[in-house]
NUTOR-358918 format. One record per residue (C-alpha): residue in one letter; y, z negated, x negated. Coordinates in nm, 4 decimals. Each point is the difference from the previous one (the first is absolute). Example, Ala and Ser with C-alpha at 12.3 -4.5 7.8 and 13.67 -1.06 7.14 Angstrom:
<atoms>
+------+----------+----------+----------+
| type |        v |        w |        u |
+------+----------+----------+----------+
|    A |  -0.4500 |  -0.7800 |  -1.2300 |
|    S |   0.3440 |   0.0660 |  -0.1370 |
+------+----------+----------+----------+
</atoms>
This chain:
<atoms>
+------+----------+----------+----------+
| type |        v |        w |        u |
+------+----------+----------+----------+
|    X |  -0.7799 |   1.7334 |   0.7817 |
|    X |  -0.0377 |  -0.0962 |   0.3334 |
|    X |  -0.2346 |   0.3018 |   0.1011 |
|    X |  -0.2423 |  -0.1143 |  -0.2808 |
|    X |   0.0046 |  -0.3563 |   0.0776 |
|    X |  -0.1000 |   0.0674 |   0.3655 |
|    X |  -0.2424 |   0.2359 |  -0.1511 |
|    X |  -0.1693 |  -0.2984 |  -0.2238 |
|    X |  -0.0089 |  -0.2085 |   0.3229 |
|    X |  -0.1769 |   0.2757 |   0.1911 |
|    X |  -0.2398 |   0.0481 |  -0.2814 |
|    X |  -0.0963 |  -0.4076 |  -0.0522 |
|    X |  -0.0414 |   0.0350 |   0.3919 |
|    X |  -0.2479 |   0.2349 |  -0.0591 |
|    X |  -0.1931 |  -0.1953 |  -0.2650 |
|    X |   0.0215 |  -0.3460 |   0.2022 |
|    X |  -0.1132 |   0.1804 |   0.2860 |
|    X |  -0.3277 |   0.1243 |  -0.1991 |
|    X |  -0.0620 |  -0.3881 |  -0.0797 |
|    X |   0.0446 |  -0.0958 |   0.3646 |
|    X |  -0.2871 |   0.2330 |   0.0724 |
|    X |  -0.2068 |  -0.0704 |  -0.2850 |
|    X |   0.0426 |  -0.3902 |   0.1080 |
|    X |  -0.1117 |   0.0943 |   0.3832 |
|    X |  -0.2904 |   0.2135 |  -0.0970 |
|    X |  -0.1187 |  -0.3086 |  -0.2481 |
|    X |   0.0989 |  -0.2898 |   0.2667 |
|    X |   0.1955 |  -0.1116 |  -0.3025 |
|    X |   0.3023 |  -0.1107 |   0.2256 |
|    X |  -0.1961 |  -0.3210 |   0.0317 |
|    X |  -0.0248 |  -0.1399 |  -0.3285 |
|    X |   0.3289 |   0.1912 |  -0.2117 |
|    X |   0.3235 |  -0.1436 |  -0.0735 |
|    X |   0.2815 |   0.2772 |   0.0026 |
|    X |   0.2801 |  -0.1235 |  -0.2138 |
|    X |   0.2738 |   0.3270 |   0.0755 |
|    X |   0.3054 |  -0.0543 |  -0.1892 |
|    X |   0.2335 |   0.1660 |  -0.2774 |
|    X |   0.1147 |  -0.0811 |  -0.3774 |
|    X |   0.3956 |   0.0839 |   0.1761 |
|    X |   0.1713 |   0.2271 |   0.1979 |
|    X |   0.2553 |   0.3347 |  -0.0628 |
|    X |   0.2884 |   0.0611 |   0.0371 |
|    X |   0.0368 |   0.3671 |   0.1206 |
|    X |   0.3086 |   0.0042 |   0.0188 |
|    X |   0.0792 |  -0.3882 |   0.1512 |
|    X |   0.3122 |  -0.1342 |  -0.1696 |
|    X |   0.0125 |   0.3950 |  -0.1749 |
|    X |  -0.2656 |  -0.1120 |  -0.2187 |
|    X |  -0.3202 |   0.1325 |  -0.1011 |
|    X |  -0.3456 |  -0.1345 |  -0.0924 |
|    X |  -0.0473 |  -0.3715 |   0.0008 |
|    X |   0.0938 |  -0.3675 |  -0.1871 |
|    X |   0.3117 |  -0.1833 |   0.0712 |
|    X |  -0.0049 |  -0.2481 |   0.2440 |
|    X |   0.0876 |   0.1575 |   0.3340 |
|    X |  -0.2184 |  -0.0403 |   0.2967 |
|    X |  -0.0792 |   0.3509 |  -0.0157 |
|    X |  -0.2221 |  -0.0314 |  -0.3172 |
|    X |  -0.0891 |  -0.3616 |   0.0134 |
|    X |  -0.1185 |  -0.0229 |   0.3615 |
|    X |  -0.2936 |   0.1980 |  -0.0092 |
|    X |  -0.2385 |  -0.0062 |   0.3404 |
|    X |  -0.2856 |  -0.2627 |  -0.0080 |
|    X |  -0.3120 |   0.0007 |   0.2458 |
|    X |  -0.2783 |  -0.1845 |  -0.0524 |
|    X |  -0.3245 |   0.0592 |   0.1697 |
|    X |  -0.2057 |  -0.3122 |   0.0296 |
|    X |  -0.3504 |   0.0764 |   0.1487 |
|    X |  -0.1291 |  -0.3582 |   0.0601 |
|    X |   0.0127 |  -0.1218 |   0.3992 |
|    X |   0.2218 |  -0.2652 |  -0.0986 |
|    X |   0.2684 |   0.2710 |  -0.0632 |
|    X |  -0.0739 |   0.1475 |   0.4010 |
|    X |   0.3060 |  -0.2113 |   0.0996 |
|    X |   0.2345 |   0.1235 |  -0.2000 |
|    X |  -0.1549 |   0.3600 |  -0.0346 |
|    X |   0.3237 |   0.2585 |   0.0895 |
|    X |   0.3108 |  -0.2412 |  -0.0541 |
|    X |   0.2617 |   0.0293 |  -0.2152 |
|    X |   0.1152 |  -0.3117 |  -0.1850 |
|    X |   0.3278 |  -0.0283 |  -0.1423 |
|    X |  -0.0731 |  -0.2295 |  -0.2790 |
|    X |   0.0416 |   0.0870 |  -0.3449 |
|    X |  -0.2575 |   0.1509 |  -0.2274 |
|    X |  -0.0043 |   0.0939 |  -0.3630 |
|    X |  -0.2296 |   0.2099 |  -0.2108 |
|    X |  -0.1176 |  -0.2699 |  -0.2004 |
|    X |  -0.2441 |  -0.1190 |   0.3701 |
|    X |  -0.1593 |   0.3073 |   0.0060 |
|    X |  -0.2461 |  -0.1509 |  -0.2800 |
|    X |  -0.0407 |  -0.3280 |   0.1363 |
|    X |  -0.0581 |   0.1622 |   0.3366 |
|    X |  -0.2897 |   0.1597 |  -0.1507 |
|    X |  -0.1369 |  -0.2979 |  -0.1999 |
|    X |  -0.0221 |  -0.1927 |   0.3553 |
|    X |  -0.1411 |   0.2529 |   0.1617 |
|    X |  -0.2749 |   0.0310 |  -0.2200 |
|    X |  -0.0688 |  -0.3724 |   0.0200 |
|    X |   0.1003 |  -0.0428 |  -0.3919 |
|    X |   0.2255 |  -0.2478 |  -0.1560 |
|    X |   0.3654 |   0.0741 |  -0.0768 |
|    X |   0.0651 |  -0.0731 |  -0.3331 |
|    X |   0.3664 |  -0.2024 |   0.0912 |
|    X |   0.0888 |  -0.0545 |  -0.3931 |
|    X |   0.0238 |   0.4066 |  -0.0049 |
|    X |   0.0299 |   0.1175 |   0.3906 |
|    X |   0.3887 |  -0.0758 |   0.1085 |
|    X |  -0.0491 |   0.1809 |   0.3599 |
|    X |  -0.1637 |  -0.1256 |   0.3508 |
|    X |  -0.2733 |   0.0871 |   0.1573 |
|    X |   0.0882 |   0.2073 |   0.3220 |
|    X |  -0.2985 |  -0.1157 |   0.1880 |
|    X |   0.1904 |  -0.3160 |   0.1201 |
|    X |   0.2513 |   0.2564 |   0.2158 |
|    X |  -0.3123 |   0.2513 |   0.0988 |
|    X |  -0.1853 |  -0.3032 |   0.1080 |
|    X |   0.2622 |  -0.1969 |   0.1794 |
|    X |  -0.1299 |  -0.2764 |  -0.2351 |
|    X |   0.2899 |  -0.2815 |  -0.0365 |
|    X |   0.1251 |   0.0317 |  -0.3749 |
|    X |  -0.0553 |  -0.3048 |  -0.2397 |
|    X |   0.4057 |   0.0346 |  -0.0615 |
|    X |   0.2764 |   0.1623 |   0.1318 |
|    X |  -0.0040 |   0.3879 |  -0.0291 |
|    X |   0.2151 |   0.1540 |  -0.2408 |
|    X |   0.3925 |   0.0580 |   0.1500 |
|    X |   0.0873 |   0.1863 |  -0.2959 |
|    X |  -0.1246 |   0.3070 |  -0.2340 |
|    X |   0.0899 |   0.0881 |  -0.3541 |
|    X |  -0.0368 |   0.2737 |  -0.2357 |
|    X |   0.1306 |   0.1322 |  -0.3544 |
|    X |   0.0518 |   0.3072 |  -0.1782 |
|    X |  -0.0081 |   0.1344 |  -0.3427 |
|    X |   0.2436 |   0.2790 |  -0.0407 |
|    X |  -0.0101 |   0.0973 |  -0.3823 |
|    X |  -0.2043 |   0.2822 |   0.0236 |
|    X |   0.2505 |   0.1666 |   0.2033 |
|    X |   0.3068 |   0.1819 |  -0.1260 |
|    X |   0.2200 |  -0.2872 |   0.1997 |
|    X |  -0.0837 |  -0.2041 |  -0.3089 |
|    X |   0.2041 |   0.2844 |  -0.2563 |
|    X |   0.2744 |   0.0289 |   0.2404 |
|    X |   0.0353 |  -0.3821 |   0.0130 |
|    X |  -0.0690 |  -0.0665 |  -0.3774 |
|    X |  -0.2363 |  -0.2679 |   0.0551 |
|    X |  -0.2869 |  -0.0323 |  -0.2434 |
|    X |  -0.3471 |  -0.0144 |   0.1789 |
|    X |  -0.0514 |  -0.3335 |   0.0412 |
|    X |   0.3389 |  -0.0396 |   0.1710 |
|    X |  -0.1075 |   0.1919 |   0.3182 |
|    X |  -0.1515 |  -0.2268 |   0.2566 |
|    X |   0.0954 |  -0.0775 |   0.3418 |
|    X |  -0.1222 |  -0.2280 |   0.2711 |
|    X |   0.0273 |  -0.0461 |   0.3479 |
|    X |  -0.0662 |  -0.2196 |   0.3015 |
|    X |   0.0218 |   0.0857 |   0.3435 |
|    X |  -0.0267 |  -0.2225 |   0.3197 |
|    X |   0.0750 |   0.0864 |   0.3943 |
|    X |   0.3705 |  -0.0015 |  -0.0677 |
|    X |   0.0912 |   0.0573 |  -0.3348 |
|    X |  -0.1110 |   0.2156 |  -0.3308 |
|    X |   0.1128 |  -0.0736 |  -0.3428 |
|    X |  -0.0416 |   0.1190 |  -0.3146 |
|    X |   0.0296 |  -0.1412 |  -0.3663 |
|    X |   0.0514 |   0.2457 |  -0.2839 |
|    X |  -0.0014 |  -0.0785 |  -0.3768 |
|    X |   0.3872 |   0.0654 |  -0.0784 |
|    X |   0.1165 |   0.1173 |   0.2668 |
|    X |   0.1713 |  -0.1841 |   0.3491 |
|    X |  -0.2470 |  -0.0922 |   0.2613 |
|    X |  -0.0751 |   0.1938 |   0.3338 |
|    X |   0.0285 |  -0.1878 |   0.3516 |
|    X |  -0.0617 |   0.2164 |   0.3095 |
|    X |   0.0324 |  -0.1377 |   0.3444 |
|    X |  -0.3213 |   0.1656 |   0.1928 |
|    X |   0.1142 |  -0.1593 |   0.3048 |
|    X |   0.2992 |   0.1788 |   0.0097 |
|    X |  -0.0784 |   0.3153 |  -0.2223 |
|    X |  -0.3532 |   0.0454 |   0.0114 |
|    X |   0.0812 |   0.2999 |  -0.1893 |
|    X |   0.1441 |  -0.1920 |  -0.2789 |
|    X |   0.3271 |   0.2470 |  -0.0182 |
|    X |   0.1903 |  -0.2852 |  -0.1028 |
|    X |  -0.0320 |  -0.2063 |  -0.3223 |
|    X |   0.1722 |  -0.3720 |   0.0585 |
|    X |  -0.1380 |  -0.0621 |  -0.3511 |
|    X |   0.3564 |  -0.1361 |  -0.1325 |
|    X |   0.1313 |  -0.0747 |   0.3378 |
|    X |   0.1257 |  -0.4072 |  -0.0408 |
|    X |  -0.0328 |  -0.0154 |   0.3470 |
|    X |  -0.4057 |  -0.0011 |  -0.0551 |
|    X |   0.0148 |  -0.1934 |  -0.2817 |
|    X |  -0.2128 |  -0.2895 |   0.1488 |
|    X |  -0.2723 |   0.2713 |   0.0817 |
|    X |  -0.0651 |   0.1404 |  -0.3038 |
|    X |  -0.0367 |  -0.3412 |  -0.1422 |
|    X |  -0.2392 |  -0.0588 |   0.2160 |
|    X |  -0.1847 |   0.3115 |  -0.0299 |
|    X |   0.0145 |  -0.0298 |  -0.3757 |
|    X |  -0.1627 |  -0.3223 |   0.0180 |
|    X |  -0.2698 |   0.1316 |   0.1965 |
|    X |  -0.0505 |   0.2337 |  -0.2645 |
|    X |   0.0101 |  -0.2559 |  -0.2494 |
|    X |  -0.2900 |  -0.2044 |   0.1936 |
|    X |  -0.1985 |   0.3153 |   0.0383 |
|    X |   0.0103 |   0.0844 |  -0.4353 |
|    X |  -0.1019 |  -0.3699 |  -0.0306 |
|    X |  -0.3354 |   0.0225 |   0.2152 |
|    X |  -0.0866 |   0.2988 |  -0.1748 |
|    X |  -0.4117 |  -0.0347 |  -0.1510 |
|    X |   0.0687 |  -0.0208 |  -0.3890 |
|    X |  -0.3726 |  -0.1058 |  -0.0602 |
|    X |  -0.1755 |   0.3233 |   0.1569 |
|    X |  -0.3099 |  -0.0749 |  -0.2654 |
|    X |  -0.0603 |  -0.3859 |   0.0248 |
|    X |  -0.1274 |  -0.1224 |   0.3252 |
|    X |   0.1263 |  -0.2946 |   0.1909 |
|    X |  -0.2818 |  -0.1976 |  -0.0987 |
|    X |  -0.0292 |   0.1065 |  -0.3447 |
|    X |   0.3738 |  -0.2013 |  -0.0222 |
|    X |  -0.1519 |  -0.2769 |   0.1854 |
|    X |  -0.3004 |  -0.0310 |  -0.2212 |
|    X |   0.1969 |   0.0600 |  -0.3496 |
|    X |   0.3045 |  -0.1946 |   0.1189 |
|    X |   0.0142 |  -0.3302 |  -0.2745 |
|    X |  -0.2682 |   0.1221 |  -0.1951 |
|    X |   0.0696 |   0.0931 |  -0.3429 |
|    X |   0.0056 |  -0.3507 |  -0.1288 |
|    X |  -0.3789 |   0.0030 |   0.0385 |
|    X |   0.0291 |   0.2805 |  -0.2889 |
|    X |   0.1480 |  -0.2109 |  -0.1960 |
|    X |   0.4103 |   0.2140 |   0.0598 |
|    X |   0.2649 |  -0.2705 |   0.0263 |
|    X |   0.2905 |   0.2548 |  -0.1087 |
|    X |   0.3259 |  -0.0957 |   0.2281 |
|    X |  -0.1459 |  -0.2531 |   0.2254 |
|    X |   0.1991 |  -0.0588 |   0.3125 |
+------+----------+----------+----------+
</atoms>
């Protein structure tokens, strides 16, 4: 496996590198955005696994470089920032850079143009990330007997600690810290009992700020809010 993964890294090399020139020889450097990033990781062969999902750092942290071609990146052009990112900004990222609004009712990511641009963030940055998984495709759902909508599985992850939620089964709780290579599950330890509380009720926070209304706008709410009276609809008035 490992032979053809390097392989598939030598050949996207390749490719990007055609862009690069393609970019110079157009003095396209200037005004493109270059977003370069991955759906997830492998495995080959990490934790004797192969191909991707579950929640290790392997798969789930995937490399992230953003290219920002406006001056007002030149001060932060070449670092590396440890804060963390999540798929969901790459789209944002985009909608700012183009100068277009980002729908909020739909868009739950950040623009990254507030890190590129050393601009100071209207809130805090993020200090945690979070992801989930559907399993029931795979053949771990017939060696479990779990029907398929019994397969999901979250996660959040800060600096120091990772833990994971899954639907019937005990939690996860890995102490990066102290076993960055998570080697040692202190899911049902009662010693960490106060951290996976607290974990979990990040997790809990994170479900409730989820968008539910990805097709009404903010402003549609605030116009419609208290209006069907004037249609004459007085069913269950509050």
């Amino acid at each position: 496996m490992r032979p053809a993964y390097q392989g598939l890294i030598s050949q996207l090399d390749d490719h990007l590198g055609r862009l690069w020139e393609t970019l110079d020889r157009l003095g396209r450097w200037k005004d493109t955005l270059i977003v370069f990033t991955a759906d997830h990781g492998d495995f080959v062969g990490d934790h004797w696994l192969g191909e991707k999902e579950l929640f290790y750092d392997t798969v789930q942290r995937v490399p992230y470089i953003v290219y920002d071609p406006s001056p007002e990146a030149d001060a932060t052009r070449g670092r590396s920032d440890a804060r963390f990112v999540e798929a969901i900004d790459t789209v944002p990222t985009v909608l700012d850079a183009l100068g277009m609004p980002v729908p909020d009712h739909r868009i739950e990511g950040r623009s990254l143009l507030a890190l590129t641009r050393n601009a100071r963030a209207q809130s805090p940055w993020r200090d945690a990330v979070f992801s989930e998984l559907d399993y029931a495709w795979r053949q771990a759902r017939q060696i479990l007997a779990r029907s398929p909508d019994a397969c999901r599985g979250w996660m959040v992850r800060t600096d120091a600690w990772k833990y994971l939620h899954w639907d019937g089964f005990a939690p996860q709780l890995f102490d990066l810290r102290n076993d960055p290579d998570e080697f040692v599950d202190l899911g049902t330890d009662p010693a960490f009992d106060n951290v996976r509380q607290a974990m979990r009720e990040r997790l809990l926070a994170w479900s409730f700020g989820l968008r539910n209304r990805t097709t009404v706008t903010h402003d549609d709410v605030e116009r419609g809010t208290h209006q069907y009276k004037n249609a004459g609809v007085f069913y269950g008035v509050w």
